[in-house]
C-alpha positions in Angstrom: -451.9 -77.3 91.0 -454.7 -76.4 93.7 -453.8 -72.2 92.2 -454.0 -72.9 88.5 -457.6 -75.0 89.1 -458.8 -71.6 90.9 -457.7 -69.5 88.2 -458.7 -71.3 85.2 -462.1 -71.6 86.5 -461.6 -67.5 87.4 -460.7 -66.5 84.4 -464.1 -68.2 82.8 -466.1 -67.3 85.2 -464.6 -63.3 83.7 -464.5 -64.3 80.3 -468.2 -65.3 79.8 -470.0 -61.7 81.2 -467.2 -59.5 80.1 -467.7 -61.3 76.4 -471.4 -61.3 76.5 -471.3 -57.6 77.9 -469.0 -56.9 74.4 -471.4 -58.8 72.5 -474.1 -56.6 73.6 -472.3 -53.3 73.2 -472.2 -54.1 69.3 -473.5 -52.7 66.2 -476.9 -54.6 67.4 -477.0 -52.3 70.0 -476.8 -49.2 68.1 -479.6 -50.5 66.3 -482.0 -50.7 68.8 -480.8 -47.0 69.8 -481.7 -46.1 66.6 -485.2 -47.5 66.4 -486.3 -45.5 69.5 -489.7 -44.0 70.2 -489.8 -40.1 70.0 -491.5 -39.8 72.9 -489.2 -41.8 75.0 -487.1 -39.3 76.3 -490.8 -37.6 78.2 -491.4 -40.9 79.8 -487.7 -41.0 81.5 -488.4 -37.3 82.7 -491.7 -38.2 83.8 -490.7 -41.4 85.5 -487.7 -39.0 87.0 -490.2 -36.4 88.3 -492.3 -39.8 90.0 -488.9 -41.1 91.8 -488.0 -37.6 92.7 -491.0 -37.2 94.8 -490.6 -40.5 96.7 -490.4 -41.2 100.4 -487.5 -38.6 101.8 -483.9 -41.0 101.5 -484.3 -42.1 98.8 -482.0 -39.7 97.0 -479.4 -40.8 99.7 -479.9 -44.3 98.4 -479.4 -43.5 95.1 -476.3 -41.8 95.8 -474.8 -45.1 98.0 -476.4 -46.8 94.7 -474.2 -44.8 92.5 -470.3 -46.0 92.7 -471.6 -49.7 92.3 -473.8 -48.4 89.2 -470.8 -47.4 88.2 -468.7 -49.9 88.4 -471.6 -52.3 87.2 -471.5 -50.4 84.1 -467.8 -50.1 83.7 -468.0 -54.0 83.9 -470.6 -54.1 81.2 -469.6 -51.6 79.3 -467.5 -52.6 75.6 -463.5 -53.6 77.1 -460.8 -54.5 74.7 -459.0 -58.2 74.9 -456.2 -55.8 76.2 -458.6 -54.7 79.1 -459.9 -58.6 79.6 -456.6 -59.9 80.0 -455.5 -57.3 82.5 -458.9 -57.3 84.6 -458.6 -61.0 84.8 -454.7 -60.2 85.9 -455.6 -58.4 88.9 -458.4 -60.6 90.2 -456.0 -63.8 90.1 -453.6 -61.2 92.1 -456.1 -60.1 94.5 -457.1 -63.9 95.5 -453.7 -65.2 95.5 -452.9 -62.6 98.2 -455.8 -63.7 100.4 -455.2 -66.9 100.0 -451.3 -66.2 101.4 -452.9 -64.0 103.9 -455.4 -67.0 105.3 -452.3 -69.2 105.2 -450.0 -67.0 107.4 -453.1 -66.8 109.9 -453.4 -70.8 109.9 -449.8 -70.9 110.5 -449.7 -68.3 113.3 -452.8 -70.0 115.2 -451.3 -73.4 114.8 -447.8 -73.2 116.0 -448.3 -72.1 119.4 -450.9 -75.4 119.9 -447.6 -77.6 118.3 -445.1 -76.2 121.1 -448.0 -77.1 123.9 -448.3 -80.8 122.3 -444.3 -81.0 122.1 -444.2 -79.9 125.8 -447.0 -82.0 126.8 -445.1 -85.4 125.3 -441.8 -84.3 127.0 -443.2 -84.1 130.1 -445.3 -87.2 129.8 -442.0 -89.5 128.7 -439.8 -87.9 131.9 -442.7 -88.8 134.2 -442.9 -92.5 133.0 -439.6 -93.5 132.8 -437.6 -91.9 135.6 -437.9 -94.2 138.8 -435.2 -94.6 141.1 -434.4 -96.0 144.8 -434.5 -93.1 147.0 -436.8 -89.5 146.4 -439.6 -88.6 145.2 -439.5 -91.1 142.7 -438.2 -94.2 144.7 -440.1 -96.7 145.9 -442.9 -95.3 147.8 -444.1 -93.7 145.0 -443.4 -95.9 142.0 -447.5 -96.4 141.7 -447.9 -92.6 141.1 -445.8 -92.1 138.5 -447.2 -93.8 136.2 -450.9 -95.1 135.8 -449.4 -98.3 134.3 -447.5 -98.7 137.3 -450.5 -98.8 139.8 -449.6 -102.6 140.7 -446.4 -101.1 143.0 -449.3 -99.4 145.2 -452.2 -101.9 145.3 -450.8 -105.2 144.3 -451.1 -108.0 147.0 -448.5 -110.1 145.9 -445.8 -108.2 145.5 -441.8 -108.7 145.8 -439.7 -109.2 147.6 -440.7 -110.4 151.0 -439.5 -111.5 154.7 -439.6 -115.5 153.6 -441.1 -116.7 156.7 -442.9 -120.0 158.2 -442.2 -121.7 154.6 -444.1 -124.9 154.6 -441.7 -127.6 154.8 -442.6 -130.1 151.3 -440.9 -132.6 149.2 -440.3 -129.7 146.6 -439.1 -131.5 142.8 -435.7 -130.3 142.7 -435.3 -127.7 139.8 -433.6 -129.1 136.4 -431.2 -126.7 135.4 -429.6 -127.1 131.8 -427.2 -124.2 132.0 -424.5 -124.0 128.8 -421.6 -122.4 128.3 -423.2 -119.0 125.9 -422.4 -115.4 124.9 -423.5 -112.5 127.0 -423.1 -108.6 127.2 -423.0 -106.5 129.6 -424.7 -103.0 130.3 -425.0 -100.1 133.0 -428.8 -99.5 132.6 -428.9 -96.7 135.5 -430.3 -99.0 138.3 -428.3 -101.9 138.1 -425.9 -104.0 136.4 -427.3 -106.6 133.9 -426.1 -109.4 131.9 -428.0 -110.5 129.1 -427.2 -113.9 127.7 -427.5 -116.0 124.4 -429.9 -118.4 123.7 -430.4 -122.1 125.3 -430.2 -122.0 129.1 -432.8 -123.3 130.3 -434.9 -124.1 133.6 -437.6 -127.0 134.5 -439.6 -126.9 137.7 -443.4 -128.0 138.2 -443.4 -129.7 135.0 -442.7 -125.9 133.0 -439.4 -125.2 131.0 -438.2 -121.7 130.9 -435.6 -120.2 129.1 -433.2 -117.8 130.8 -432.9 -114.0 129.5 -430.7 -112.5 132.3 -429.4 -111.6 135.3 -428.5 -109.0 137.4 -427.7 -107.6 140.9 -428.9 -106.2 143.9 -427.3 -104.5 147.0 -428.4 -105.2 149.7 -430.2 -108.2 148.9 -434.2 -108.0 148.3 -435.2 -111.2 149.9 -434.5 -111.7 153.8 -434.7 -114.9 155.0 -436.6 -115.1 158.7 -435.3 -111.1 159.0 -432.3 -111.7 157.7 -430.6 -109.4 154.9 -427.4 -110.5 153.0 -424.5 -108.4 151.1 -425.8 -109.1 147.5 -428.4 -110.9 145.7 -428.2 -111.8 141.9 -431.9 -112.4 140.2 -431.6 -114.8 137.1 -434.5 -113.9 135.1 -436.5 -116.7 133.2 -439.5 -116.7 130.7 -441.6 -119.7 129.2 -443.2 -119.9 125.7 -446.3 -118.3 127.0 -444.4 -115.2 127.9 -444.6 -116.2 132.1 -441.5 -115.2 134.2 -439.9 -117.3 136.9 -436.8 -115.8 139.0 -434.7 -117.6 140.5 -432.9 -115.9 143.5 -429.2 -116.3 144.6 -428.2 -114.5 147.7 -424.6 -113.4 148.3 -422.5 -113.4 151.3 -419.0 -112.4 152.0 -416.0 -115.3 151.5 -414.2 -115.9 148.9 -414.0 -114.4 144.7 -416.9 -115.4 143.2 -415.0 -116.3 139.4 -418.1 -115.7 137.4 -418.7 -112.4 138.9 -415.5 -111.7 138.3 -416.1 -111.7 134.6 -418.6 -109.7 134.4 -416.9 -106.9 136.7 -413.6 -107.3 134.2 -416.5 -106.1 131.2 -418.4 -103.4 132.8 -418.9 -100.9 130.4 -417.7 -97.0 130.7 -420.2 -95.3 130.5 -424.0 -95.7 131.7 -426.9 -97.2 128.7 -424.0 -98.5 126.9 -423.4 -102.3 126.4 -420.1 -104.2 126.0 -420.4 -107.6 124.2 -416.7 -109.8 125.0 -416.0 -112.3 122.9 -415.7 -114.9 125.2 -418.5 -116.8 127.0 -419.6 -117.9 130.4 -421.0 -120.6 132.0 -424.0 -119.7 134.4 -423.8 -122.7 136.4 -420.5 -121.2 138.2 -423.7 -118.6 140.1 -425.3 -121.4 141.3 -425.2 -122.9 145.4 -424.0 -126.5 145.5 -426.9 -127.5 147.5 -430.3 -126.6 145.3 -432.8 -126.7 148.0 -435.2 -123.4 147.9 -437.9 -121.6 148.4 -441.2 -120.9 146.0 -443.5 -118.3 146.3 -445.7 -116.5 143.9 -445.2 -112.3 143.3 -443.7 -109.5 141.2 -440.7 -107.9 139.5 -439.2 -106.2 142.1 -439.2 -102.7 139.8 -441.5 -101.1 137.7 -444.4 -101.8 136.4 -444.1 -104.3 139.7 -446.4 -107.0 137.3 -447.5 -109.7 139.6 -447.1 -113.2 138.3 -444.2 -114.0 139.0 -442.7 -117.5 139.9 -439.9 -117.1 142.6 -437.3 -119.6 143.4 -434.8 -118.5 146.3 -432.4 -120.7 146.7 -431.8 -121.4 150.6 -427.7 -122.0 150.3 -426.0 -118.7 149.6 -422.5 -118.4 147.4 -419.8 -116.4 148.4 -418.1 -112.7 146.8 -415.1 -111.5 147.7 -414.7 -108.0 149.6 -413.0 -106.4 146.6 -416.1 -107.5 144.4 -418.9 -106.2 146.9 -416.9 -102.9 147.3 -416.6 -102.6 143.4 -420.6 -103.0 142.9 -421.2 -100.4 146.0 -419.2 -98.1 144.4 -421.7 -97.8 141.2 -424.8 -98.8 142.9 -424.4 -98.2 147.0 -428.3 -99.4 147.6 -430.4 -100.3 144.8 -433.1 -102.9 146.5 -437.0 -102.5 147.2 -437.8 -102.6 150.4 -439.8 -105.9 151.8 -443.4 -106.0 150.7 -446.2 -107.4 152.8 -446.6 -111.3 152.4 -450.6 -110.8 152.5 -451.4 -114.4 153.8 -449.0 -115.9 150.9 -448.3 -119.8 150.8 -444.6 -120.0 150.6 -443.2 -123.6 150.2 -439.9 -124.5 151.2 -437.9 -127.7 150.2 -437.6 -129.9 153.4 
């Protein structure tokens, strides 16, 4: 559309001197040939004679003046509608060629600056998502990865810590209303996690939360006055204002532990994939049989490390078999932060 607009107004930009120049070619023209002076032709020689004898270049002007006088008069001179047609032809040619030349050039310029934008995004994505427990990107470096990460540097109430010197309080006992629900399961490449349905729910300090899911760590994250046990399993929880509250159950060895049984009988294949059963489970089977715990305030224990966090540790371990905790270790052999500084922290602890 943009090429026809450029020619049509071409073409009558053409039209209107080429017709006038015809116009003025015509029998009108003769005319005033005809009713020239006599002694016209004396003045052109004089006026010749006067330019001949101008300042020295000025013939070399006139001939650098001559091919455009030329063409100036080829232009003006009488042209057929033949001539027009064919004139008005090759300009359209001549500036739909540069105007396919100036494209190319555009195109050439800008496709190196698109492979440098496409690298640049690459690059950007691998260095904000790949974190891991051990290297360059475990841990100790977490904060440098990525800017929105910063907290696993400079935060000063991070997770998970020694649990020492807890004040001993008459902590409310945590409400859990735990129901039988659908889950899945998936590999996510740093842990196992079980994401369950809706309507599990938590009450402590007078705030409900709603669980999410839960998943494992080995060792476990929290010690307990220095010590570290086989496995923990972090039951993630969120309330309507979008705060988390964990609640921490640490493993030992003993006997099978049913309900993580279940979830070791649906692991799925292959890493990032998800297997959904159709059966469900009950989350109460994770929990101790004495609920007295420990409450602090800190992180999530991975990235972006965001502080905020409610903890609840419960005190009385469960048990796993040694075929379970062997299973585990053999997809995820050590896949816990190390213990963060407790920066002056009050921790509470049921008495």
């Amino acid at each position: 559309m943009r090429n026809l607009t450029v020619s049509i107004v071409l073409a009558s930009c053409l039209i209107g001197p080429l017709a006038y120049a015809q116009r003025d070619s015509g029998p009108d023209q003769g005319s005033a040939k005809a009713g020239a002076k006599p002694g016209s032709a004396m003045a052109k020689g004089a006026a010749e004679a006067k330019d001949s004898s101008a300042k020295p270049g000025a013939k070399e002007a006139s001939a650098k003046e001559a091919p455009a006088k030329e063409m100036a008069a080829k232009d003006s001179g009488p042209m057929s509608e033949g001539d027009l047609s064919i004139r008005i032809a090759e300009r359209l040619a001549a500036l739909k060629a540069r105007q396919a030349e100036r494209a190319a050039q555009q195109a050439r310029s800008q496709k190196p600056r698109k492979v440098v934008r496409r690298s640049d995004a690459a690059m950007a994505i691998h260095q904000s998502d790949h974190w891991s427990y051990e290297g360059e990107n475990g841990p100790a470096n977490w904060g440098k990865i990525n800017a929105a990460w910063s907290k696993c540097a400079t935060g000063n109430r991070q997770s998970p810590i020694d649990i020492r010197n807890g004040m001993k309080v008459e902590l409310e006992q945590i409400q859990f209303d735990y129901q039988p629900a659908g889950f899945n399961v998936i590999d996510n490449g740093h842990t196992i996690q079980v994401t369950v349905g809706g309507g599990n729910y938590i009450t402590v300090m007078n705030q409900q939360y709603e669980l999410v899911q839960f998943h494992f760590h080995r060792p476990s994250e929290e010690r307990i006055n220095g010590k570290g046990f086989e496995m923990v399993v972090h039951m993630v929880h969120r309330d309507a204002d979008g705060k988390l509250a964990v609640v921490a159950v640490l493993i030992e060895r003993g006997k099978p532990q049913p309900l993580i049984q279940t979830v070791w009988n649906n692991l799925p294949l292959e890493k990032h994939t998800t297997v959904t059963p159709t059966i469900v489970i009950d989350v109460n089977e994770l929990l101790p049989q004495r609920r007295d715990y420990f409450t602090y305030m800190g992180s999530l224990t991975t990235p972006p490390c965001s502080e905020g966090v409610l903890w609840l540790v419960m005190k009385e371990p469960v048990q796993a078999s040694p075929a379970q905790l062997a299973l585990f270790s053999r997809l995820y052999p050590m896949n816990a932060r190390p213990v963060q500084s407790s920066s002056g922290r009050v921790i509470k602890e049921s008495n």
